[in-house]
C-alpha positions as CSV (number, residue, x, y, z in Angstrom):
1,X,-37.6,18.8,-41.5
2,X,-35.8,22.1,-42.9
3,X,-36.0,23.5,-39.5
4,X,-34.9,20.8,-37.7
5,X,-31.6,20.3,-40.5
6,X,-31.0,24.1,-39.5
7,X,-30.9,23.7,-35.9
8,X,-28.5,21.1,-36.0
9,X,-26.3,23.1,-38.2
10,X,-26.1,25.9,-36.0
11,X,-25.3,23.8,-33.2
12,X,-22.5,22.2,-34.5
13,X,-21.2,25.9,-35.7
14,X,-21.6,27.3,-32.4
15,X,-19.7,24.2,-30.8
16,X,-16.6,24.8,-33.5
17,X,-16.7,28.3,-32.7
18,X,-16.3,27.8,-29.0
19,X,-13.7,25.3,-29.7
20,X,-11.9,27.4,-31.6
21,X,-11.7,30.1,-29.3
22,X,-11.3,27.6,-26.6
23,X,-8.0,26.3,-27.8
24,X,-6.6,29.6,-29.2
25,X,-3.2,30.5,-26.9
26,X,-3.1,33.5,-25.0
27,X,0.1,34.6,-23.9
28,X,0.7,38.1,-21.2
29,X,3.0,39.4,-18.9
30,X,2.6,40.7,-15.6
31,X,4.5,43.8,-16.7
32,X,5.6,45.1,-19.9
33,X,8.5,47.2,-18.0
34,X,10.6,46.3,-15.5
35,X,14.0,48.0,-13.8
36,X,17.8,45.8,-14.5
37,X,17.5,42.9,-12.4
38,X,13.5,42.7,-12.0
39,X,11.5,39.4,-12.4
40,X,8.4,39.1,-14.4
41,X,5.5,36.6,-15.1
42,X,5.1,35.2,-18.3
43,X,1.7,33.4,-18.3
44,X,0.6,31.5,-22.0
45,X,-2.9,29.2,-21.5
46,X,-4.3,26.5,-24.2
47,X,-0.9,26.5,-26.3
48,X,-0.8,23.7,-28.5
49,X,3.1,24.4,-28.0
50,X,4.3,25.5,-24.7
51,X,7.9,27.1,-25.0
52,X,10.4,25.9,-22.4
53,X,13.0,27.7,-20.6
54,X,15.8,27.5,-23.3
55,X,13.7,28.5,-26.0
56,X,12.6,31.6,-23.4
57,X,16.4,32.7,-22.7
58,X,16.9,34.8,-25.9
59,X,17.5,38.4,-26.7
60,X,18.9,38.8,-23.4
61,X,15.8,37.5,-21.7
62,X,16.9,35.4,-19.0
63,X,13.8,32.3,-18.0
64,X,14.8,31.6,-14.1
65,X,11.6,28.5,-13.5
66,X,8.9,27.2,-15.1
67,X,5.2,25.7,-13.5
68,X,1.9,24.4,-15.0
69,X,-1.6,24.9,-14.0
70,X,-3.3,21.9,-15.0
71,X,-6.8,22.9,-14.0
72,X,-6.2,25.9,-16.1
73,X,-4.2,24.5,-18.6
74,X,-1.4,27.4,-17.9
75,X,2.2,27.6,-17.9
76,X,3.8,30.0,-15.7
77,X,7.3,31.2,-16.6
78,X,9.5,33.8,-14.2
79,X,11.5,36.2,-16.6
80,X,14.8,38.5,-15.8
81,X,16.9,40.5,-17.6
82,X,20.3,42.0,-16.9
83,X,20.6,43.8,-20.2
84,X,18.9,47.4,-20.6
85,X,16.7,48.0,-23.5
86,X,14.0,46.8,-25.3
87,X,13.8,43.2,-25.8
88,X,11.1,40.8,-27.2
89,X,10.0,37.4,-25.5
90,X,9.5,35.0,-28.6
91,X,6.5,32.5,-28.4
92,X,7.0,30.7,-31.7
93,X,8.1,31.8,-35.0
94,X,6.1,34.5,-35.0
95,X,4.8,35.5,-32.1
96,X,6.4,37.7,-29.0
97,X,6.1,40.2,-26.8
98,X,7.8,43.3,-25.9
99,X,9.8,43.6,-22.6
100,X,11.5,47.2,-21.8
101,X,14.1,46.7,-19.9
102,X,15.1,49.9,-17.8
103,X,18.7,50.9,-16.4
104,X,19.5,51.9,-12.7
105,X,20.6,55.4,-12.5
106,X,23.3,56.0,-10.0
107,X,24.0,59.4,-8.5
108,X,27.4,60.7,-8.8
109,X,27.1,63.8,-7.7
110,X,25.9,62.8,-4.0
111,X,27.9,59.2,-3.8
112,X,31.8,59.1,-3.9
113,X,33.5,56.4,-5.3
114,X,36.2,54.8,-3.8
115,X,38.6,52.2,-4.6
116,X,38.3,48.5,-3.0
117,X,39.2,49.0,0.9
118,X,41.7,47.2,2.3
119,X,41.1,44.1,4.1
120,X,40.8,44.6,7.3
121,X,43.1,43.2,10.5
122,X,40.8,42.4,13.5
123,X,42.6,42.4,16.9
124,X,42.9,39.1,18.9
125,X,40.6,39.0,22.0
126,X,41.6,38.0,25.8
127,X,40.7,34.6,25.6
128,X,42.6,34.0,21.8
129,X,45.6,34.9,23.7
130,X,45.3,33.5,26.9
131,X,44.7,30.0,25.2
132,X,48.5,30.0,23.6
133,X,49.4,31.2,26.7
134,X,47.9,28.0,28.6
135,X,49.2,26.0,26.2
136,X,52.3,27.4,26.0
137,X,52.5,26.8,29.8
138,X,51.5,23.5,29.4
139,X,53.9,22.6,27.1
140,X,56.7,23.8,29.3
141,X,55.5,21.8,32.3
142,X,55.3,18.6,30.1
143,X,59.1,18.9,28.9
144,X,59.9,19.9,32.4
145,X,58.3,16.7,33.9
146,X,60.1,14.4,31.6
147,X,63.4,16.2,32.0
148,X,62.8,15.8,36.2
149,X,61.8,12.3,35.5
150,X,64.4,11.2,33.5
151,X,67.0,13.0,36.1
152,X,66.0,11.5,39.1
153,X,64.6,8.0,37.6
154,X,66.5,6.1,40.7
155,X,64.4,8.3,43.2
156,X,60.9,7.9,41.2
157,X,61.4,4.0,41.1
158,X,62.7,3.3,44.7
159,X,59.1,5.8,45.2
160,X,57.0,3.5,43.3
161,X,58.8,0.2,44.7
162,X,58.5,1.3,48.2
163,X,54.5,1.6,47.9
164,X,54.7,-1.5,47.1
165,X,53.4,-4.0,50.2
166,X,57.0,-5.6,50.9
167,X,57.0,-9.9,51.6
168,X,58.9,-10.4,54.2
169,X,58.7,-14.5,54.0
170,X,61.8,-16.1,52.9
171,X,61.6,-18.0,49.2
172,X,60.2,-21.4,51.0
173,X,57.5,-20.2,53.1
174,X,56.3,-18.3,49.8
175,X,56.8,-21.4,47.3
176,X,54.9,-23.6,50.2
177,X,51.5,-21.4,50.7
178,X,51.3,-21.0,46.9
179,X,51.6,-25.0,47.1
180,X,48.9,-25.1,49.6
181,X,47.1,-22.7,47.7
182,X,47.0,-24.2,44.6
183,X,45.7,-27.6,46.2
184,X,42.9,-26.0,47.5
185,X,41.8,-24.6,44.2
186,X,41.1,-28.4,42.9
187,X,41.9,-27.8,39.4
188,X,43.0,-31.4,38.0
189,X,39.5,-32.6,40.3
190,X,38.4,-30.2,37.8
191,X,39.7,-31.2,34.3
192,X,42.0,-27.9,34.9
193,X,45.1,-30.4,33.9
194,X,47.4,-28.8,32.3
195,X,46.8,-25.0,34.9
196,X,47.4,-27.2,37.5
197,X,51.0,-28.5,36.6
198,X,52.1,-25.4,35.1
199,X,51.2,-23.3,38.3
200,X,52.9,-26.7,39.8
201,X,56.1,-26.5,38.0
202,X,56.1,-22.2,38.1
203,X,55.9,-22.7,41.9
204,X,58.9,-24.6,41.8
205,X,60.8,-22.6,39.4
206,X,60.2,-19.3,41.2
207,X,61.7,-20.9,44.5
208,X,64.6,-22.0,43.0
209,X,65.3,-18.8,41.1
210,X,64.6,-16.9,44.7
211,X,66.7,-19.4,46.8
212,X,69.6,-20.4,44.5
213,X,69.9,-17.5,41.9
214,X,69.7,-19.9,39.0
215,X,67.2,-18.6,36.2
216,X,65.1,-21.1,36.7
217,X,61.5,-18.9,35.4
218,X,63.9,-18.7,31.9
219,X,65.2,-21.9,31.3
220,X,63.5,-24.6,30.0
221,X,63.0,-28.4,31.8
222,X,66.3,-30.0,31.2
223,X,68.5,-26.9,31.7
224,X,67.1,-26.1,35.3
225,X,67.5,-29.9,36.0
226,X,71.3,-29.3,34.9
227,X,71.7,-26.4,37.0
228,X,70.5,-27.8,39.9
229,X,72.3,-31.2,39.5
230,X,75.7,-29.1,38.9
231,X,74.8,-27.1,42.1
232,X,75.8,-30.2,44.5
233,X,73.3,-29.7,46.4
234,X,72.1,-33.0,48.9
235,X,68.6,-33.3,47.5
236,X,66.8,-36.0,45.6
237,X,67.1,-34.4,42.4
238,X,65.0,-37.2,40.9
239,X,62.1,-35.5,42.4
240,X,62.6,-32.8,40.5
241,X,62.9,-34.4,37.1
242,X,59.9,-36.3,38.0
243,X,57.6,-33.0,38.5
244,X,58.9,-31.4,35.5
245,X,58.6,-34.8,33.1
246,X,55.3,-35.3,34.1
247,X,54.0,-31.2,33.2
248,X,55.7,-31.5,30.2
249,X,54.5,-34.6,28.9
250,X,50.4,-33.1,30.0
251,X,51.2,-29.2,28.4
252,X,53.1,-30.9,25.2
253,X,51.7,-34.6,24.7
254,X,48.6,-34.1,26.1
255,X,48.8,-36.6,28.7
256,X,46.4,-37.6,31.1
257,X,47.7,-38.7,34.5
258,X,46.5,-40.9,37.0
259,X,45.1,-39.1,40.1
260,X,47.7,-40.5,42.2
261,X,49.6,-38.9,40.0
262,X,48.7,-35.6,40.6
263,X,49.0,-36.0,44.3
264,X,52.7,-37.4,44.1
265,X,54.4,-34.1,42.0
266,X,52.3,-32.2,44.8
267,X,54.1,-33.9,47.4
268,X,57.8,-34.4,45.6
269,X,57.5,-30.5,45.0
270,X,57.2,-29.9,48.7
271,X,59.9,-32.4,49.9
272,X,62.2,-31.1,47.2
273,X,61.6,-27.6,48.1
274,X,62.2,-28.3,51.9
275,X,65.4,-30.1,51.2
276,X,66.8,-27.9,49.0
277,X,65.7,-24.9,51.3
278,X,67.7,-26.8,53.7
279,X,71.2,-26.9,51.7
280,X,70.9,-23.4,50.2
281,X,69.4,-21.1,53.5
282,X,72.0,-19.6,56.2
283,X,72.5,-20.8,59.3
284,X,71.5,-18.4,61.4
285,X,70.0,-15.9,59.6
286,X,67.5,-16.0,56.2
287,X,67.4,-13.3,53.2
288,X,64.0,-12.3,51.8
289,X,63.7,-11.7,48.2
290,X,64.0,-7.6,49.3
291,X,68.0,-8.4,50.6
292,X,67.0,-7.7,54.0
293,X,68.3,-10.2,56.7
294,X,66.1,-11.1,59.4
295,X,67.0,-13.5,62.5
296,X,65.6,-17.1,63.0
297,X,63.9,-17.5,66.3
């Protein structure tokens, strides 16, 4: 019984022991000396207490980063100093270690000191100035162009008119095939009401602006009606008012003629452009809408 009391004693004083060795902290570095600038490894394993980074950086010990080894149970800590001497890495209150922290010697005998140099001008390169030179250029061509343009403006825009292809029908034959055109397109068949009495109407207009000078494309319903009534010309002018009462009352009312309807401001648009064509063109010779004359045959 006494032995077995004694065994069980021992045990549990060899288990403290180890324990307390166990969780004693042990704290080294890598190098108790290192030159101004140098790093060095601080490693401490089983601290109850593991100092951080701020509580490193004292006594001009610099602590750049920190890691922990939890397999080992050890913190790693990189150390600097910038400050020659002896200095002393404090663990706790009590504890530290000594760090001797040595100076670089420079040479003066073999290394001349100079002042700051200057700073230094580097010369431009080909291509650094032939780009201001192109652009330059450019430049220059640009205000040339607009002062050539702007000088001979007449010349450019009788250039660009004359490329244009030049209609050499007279205002009737034009407002006629657009009329035929447009009833081909069946666009009130369509429900295309109201496209189909404005390009009506616009038809109209344009002849009358082409053939009798009157500004019919600007004026509104009742003011090309006036014009043309105050022209004196022999023409059913009821026609007119007719197609232009009927396109105003579908693009402003909303109305919805009968298809007969339709088919008569077709056909009073092509009898009153036929009659009026007849009043307003010359005898024996027709104008186009370039000013040049050419002869009926």
């Amino acid at each position: 019984m006494k032995i077995r009391h004694y065994i069980i004693v021992g045990f549990l004083a060899l288990v403290a022991a180890i324990g307390e060795t166990h969780g004693q902290a042990v704290a080294t570095l890598s190098s108790d000396t290192i030159v101004l600038g140098d790093q060095v490894t601080l490693s401490i394993q089983h601290a109850r207490n593991y100092p951080g980074t701020e509580m490193l950086s004292r006594d001009g010990i610099v602590a750049l980063s920190q890691s922990f080894d939890t397999v080992t149970h050890t913190q790693s800590t990189v150390l600097t100093s910038f400050e020659p001497g002896q200095h002393f890495v404090h663990l706790g209150s009590d504890d530290s270690l000594s760090l001797t922290v040595l100076d670089v010697e420079v040479d003066t005998s073999s290394t001349e000191i100079r002042d700051i140099t200057a700073i230094e001008k580097i010369p431009y390169t080909f291509w650094e100035i032939f780009r201001w030179v192109l652009l330059v250029l450019a430049l220059a061509a640009l205000i040339f162009a607009a002062w050539w343009i702007v000088k001979h403006r007449k010349q450019v825009s009788e250039v660009f008119s004359s490329s244009a292809p030049v209609d050499h029908r007279n205002p009737e034959e034009r407002a006629l095939d657009r009329l035929n055109a447009l009833r081909q397109q069946h666009l009130w068949q369509n429900g295309k009401v109201k496209e189909y009495h404005t390009e009506l109407t616009d038809s109209v207009r344009t002849f009358i602006e082409e053939s009798t000078g009157i500004r019919a494309t600007e004026m509104t319903s009742d003011e090309t009606i006036a014009e043309v009534e105050h022209g004196k010309w022999n023409v059913q002018k009821d026609l007119l008012r007719g197609i232009f009462n009927t396109a105003d009352l579908v693009k402003f009312a909303k109305s919805e003629p009968l298809p007969h309807e339709h088919d008569r401001s077709m056909n009073d648009a092509v009898t009153f452009i036929k009659e009026l064509w007849q009043q307003v063109s010359p005898k024996d010779n027709t104008t186009d809408v370039t000013g040049k004359e050419a002869t009926n045959e």
